[in-house]
Gaussian input, Z-matrix of N, CA and C with variables (Angstrom, degrees):
# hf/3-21g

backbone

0 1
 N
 C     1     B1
 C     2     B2     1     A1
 N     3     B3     2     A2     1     D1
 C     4     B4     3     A3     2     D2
 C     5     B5     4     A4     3     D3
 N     6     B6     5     A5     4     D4
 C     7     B7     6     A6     5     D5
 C     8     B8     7     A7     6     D6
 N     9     B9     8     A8     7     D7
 C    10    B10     9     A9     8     D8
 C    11    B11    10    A10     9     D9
 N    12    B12    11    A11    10    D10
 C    13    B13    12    A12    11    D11
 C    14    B14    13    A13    12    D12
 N    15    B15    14    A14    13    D13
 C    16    B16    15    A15    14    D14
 C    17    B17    16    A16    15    D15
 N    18    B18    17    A17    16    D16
 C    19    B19    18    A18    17    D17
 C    20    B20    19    A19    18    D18
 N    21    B21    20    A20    19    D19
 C    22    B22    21    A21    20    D20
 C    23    B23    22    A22    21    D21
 N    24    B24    23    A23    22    D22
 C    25    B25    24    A24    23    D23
 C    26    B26    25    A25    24    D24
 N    27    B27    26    A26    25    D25
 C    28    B28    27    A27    26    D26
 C    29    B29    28    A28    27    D27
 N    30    B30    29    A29    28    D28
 C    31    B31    30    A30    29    D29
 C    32    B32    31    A31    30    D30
 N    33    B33    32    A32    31    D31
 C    34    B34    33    A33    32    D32
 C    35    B35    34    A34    33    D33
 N    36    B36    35    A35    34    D34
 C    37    B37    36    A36    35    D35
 C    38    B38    37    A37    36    D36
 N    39    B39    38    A38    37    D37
 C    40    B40    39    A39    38    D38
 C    41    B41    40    A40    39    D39
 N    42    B42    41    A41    40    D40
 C    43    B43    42    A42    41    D41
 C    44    B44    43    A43    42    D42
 N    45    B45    44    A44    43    D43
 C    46    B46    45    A45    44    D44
 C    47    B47    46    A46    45    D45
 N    48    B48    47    A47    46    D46
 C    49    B49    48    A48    47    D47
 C    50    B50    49    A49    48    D48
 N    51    B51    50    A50    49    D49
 C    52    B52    51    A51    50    D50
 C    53    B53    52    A52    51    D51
 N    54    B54    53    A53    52    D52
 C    55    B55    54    A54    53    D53
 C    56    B56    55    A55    54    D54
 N    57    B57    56    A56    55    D55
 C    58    B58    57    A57    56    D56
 C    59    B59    58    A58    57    D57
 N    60    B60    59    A59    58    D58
 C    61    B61    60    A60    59    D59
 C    62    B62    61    A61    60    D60
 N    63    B63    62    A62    61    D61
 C    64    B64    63    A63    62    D62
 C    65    B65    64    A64    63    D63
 N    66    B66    65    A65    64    D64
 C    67    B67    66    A66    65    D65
 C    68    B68    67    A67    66    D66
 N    69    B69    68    A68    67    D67
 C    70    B70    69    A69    68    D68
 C    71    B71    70    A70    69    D69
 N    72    B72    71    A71    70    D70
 C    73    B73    72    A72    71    D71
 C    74    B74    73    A73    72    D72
 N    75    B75    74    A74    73    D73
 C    76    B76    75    A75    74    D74
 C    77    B77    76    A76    75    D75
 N    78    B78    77    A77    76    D76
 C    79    B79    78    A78    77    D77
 C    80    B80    79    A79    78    D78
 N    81    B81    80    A80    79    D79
 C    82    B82    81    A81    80    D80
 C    83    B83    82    A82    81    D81
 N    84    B84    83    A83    82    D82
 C    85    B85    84    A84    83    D83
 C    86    B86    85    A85    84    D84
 N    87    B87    86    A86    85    D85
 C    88    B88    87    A87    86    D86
 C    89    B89    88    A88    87    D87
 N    90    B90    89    A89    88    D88
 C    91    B91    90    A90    89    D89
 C    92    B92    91    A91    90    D90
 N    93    B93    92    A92    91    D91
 C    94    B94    93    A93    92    D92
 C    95    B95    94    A94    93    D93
 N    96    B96    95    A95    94    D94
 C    97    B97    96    A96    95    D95
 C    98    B98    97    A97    96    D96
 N    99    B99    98    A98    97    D97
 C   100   B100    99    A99    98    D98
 C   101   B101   100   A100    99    D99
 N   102   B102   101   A101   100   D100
 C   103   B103   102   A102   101   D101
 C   104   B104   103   A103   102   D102
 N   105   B105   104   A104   103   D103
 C   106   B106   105   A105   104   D104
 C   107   B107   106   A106   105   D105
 N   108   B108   107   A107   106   D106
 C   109   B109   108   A108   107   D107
 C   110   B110   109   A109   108   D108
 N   111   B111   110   A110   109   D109
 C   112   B112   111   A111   110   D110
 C   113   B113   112   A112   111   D111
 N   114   B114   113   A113   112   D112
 C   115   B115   114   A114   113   D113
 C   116   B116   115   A115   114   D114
 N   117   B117   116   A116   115   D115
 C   118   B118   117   A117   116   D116
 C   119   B119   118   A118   117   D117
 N   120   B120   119   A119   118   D118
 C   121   B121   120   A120   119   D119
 C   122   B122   121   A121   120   D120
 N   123   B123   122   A122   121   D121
 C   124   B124   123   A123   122   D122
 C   125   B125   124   A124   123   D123
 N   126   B126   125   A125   124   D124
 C   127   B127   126   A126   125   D125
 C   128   B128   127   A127   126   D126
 N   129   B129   128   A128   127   D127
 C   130   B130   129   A129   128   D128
 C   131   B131   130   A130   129   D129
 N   132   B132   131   A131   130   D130
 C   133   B133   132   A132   131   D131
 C   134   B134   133   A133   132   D132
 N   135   B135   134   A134   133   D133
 C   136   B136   135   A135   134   D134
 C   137   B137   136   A136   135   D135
 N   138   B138   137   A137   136   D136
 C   139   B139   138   A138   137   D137
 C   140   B140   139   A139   138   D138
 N   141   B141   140   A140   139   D139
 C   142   B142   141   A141   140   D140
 C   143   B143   142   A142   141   D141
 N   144   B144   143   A143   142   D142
 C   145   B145   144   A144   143   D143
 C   146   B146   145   A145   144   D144
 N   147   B147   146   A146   145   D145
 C   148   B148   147   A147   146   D146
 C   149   B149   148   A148   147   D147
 N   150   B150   149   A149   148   D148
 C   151   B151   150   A150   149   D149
 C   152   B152   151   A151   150   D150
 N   153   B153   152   A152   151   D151
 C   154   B154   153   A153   152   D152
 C   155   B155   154   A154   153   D153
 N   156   B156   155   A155   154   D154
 C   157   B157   156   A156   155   D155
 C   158   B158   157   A157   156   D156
 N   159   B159   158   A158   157   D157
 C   160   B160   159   A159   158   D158
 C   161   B161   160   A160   159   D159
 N   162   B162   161   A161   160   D160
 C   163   B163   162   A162   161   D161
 C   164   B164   163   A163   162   D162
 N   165   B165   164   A164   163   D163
 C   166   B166   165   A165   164   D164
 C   167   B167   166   A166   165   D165
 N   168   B168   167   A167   166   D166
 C   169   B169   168   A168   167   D167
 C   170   B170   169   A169   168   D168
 N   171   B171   170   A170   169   D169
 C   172   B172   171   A171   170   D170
 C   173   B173   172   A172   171   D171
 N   174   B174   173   A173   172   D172
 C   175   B175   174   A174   173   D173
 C   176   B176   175   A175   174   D174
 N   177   B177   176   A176   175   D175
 C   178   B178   177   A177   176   D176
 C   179   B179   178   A178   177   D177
 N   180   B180   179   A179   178   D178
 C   181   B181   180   A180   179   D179
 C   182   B182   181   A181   180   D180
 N   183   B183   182   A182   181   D181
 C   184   B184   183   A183   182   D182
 C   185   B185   184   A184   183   D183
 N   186   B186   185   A185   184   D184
 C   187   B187   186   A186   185   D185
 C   188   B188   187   A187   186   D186
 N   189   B189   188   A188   187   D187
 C   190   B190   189   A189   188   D188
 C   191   B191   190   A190   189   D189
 N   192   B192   191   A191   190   D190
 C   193   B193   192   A192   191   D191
 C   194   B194   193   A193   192   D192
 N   195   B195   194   A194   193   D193
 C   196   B196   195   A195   194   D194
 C   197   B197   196   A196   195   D195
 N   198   B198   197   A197   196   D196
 C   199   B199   198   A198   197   D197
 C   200   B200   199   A199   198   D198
 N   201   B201   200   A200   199   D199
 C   202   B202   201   A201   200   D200
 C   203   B203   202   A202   201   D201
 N   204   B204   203   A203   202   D202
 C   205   B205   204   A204   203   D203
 C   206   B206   205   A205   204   D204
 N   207   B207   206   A206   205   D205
 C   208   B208   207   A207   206   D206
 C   209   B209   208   A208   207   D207
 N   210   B210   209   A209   208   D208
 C   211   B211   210   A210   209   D209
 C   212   B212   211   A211   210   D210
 N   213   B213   212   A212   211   D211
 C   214   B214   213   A213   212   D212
 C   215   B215   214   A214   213   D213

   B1=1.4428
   B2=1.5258
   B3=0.8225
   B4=2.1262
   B5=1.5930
   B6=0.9168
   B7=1.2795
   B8=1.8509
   B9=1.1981
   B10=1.3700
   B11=1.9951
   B12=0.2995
   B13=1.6136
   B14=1.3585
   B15=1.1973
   B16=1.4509
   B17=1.7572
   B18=1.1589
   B19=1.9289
   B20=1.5571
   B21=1.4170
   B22=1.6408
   B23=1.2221
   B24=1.4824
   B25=1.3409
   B26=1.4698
   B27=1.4407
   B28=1.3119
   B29=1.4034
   B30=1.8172
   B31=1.5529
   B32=1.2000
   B33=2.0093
   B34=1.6267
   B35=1.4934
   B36=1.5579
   B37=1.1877
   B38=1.3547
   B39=1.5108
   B40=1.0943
   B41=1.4672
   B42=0.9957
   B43=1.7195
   B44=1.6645
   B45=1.5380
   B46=1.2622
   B47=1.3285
   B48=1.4975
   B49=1.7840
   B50=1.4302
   B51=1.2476
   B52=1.3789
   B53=0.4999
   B54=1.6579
   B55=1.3209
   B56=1.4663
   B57=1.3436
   B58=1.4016
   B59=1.4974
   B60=1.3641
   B61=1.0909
   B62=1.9580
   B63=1.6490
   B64=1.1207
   B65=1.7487
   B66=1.2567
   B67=1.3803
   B68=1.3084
   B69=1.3435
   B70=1.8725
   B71=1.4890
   B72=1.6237
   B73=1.0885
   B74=1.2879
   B75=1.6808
   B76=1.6069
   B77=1.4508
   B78=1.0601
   B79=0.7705
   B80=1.6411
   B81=1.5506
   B82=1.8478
   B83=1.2507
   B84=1.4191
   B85=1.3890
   B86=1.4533
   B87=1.4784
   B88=1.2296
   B89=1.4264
   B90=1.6706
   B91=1.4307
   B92=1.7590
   B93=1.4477
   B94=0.6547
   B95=1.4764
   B96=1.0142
   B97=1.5691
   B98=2.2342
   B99=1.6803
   B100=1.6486
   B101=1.2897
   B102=1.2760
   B103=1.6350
   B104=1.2118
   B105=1.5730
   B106=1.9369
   B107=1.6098
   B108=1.2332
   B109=1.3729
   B110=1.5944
   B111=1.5734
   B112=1.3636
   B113=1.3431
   B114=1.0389
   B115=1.7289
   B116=1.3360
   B117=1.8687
   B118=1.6559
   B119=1.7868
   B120=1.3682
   B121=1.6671
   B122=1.6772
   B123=1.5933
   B124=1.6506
   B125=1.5194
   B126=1.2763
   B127=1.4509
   B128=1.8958
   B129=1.1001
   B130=1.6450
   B131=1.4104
   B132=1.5018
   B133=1.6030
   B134=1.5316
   B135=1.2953
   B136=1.5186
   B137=1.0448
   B138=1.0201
   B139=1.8475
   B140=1.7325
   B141=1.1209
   B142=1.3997
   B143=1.4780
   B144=1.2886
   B145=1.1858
   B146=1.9690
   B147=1.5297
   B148=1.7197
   B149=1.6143
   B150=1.4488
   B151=1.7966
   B152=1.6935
   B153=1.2355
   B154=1.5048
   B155=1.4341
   B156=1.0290
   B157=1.6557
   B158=1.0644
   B159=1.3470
   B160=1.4871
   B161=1.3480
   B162=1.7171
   B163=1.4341
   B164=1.6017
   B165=1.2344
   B166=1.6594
   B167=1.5823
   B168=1.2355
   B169=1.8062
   B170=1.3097
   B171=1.5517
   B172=1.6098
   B173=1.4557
   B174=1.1211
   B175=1.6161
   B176=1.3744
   B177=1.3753
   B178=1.4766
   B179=1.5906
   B180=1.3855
   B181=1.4082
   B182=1.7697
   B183=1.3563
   B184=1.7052
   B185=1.9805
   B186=1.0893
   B187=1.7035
   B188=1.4179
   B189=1.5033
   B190=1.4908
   B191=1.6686
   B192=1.6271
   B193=1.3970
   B194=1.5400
   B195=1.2153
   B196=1.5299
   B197=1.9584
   B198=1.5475
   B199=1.5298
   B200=1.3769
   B201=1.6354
   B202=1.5600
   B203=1.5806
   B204=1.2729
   B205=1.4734
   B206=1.6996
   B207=1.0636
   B208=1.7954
   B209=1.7170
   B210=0.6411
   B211=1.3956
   B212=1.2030
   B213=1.3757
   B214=1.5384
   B215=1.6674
   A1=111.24
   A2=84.92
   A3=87.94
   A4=106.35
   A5=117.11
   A6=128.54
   A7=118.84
   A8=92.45
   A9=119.96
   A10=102.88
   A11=132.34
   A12=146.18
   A13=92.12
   A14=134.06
   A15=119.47
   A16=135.29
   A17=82.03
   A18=96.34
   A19=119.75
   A20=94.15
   A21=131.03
   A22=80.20
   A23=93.00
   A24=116.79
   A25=119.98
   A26=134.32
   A27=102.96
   A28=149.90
   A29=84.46
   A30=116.85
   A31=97.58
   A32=101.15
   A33=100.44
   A34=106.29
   A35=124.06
   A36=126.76
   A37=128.30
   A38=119.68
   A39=127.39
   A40=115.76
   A41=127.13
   A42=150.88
   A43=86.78
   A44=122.21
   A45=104.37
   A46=106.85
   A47=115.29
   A48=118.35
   A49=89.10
   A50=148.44
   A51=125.39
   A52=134.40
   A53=111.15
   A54=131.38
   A55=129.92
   A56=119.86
   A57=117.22
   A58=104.77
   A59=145.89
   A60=130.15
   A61=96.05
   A62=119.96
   A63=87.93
   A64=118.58
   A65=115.75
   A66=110.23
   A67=137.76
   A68=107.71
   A69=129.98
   A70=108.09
   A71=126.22
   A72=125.91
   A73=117.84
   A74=118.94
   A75=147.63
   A76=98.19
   A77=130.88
   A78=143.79
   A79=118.08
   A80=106.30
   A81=134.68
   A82=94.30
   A83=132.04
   A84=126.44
   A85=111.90
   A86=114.26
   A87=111.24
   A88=144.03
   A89=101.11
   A90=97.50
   A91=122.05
   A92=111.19
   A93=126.73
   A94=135.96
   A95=116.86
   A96=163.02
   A97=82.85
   A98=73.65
   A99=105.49
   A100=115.80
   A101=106.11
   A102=119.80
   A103=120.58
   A104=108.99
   A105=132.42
   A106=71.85
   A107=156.70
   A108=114.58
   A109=129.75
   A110=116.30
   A111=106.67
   A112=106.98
   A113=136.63
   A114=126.64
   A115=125.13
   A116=94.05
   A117=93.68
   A118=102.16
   A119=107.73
   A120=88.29
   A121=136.60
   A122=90.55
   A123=106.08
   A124=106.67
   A125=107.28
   A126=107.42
   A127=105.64
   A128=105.61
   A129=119.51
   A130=103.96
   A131=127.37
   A132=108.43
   A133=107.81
   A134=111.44
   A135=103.97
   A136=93.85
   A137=150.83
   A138=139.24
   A139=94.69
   A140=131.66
   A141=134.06
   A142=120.43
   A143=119.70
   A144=148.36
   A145=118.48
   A146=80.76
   A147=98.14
   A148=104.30
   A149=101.94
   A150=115.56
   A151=113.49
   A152=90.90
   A153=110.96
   A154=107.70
   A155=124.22
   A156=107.21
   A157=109.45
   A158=144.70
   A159=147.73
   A160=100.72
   A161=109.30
   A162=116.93
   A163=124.45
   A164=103.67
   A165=122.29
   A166=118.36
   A167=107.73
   A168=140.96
   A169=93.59
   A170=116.99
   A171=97.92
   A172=95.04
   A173=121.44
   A174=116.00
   A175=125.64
   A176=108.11
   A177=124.60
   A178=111.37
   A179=118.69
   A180=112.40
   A181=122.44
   A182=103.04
   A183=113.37
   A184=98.07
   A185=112.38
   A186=69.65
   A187=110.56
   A188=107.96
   A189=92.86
   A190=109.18
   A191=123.99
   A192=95.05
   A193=78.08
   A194=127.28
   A195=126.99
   A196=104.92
   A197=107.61
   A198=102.69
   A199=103.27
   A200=122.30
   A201=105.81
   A202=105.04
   A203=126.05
   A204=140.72
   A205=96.90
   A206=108.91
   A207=106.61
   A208=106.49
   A209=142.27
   A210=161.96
   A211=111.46
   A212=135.80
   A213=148.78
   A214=93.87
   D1=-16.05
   D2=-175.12
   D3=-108.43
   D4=12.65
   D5=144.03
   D6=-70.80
   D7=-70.44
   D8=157.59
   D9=-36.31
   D10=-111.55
   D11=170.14
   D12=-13.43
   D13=-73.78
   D14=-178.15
   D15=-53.10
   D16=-13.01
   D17=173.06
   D18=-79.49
   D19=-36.03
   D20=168.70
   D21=-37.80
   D22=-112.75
   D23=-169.65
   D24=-32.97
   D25=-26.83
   D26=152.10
   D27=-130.72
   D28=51.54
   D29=159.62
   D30=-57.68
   D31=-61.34
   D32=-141.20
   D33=-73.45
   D34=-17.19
   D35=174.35
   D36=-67.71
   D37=-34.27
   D38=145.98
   D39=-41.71
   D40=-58.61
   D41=-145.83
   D42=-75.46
   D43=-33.47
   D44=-160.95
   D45=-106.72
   D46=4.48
   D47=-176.12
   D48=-105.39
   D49=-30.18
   D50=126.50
   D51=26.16
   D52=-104.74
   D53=166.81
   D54=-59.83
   D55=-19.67
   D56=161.27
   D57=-76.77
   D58=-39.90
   D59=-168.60
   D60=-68.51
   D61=-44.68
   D62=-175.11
   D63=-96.23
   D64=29.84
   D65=136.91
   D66=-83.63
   D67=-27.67
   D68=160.95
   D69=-54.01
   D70=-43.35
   D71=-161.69
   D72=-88.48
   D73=104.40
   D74=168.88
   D75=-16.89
   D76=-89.89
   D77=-155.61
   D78=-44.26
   D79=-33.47
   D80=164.46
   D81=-63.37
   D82=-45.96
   D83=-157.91
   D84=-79.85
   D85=-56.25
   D86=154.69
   D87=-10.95
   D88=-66.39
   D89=168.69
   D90=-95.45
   D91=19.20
   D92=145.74
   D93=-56.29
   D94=-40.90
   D95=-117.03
   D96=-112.91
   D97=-88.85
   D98=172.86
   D99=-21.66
   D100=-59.85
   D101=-174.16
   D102=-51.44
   D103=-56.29
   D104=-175.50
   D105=-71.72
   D106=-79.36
   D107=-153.72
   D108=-87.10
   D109=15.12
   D110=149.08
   D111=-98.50
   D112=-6.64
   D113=164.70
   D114=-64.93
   D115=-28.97
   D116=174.22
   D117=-94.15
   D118=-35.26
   D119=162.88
   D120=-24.28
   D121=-47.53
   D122=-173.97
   D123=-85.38
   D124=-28.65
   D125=-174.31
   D126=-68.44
   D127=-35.17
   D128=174.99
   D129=-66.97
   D130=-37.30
   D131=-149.48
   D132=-88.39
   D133=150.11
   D134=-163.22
   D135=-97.78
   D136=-0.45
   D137=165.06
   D138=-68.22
   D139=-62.36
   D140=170.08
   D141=-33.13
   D142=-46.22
   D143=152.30
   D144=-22.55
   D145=-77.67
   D146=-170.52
   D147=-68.32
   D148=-28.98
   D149=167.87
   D150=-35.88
   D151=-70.81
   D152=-175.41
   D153=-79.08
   D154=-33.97
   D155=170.52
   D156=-73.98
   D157=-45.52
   D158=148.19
   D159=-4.46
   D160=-79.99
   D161=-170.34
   D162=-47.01
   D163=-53.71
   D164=165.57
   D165=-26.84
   D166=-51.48
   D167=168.27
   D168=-52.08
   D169=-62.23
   D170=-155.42
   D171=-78.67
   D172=-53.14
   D173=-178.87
   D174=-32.08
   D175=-37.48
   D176=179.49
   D177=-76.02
   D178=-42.02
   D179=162.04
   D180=-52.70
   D181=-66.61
   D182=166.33
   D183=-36.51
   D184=-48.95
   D185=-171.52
   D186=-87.11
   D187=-18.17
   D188=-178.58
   D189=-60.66
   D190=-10.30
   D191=-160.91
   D192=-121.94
   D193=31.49
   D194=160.04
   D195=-103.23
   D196=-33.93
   D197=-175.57
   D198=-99.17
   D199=5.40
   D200=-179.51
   D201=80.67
   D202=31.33
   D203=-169.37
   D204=-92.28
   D205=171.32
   D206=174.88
   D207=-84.99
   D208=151.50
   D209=-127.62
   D210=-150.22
   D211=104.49
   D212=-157.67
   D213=-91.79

């Protein structure tokens, strides 16, 4: 069994210098980086905006006239 257990353990140890190298790694961070600011790009743009509030609307109708809700 401790064989077993020792493989475990250094999967996950492997598994986690991994992941520290690719949290260490610039280059990960970067487009890391990149991303959170086209997400907040989109999160800002009001065409994106009126999209999803648009959508919200229709969704909100569909259930009102799926649960018998009042109906705008």
């Amino acid at each position: 069994m401790a064989d077993a257990s020792d493989k475990v353990n250094e999967a996950v140890n492997a598994a986690k210098d991994k992941v520290s190298e690719l949290a260490n790694n610039e280059k990960v961070n970067e487009v890391v980086d990149s991303a959170k600011e086209k997400l907040g790009d989109l999160a800002n743009n009001e065409k994106v905006n009126e999209v999803v509030e648009g959508a919200k609307e229709k969704f909100g109708e569909l259930k009102d006239k799926f649960l018998g809700g009042d109906n705008k």
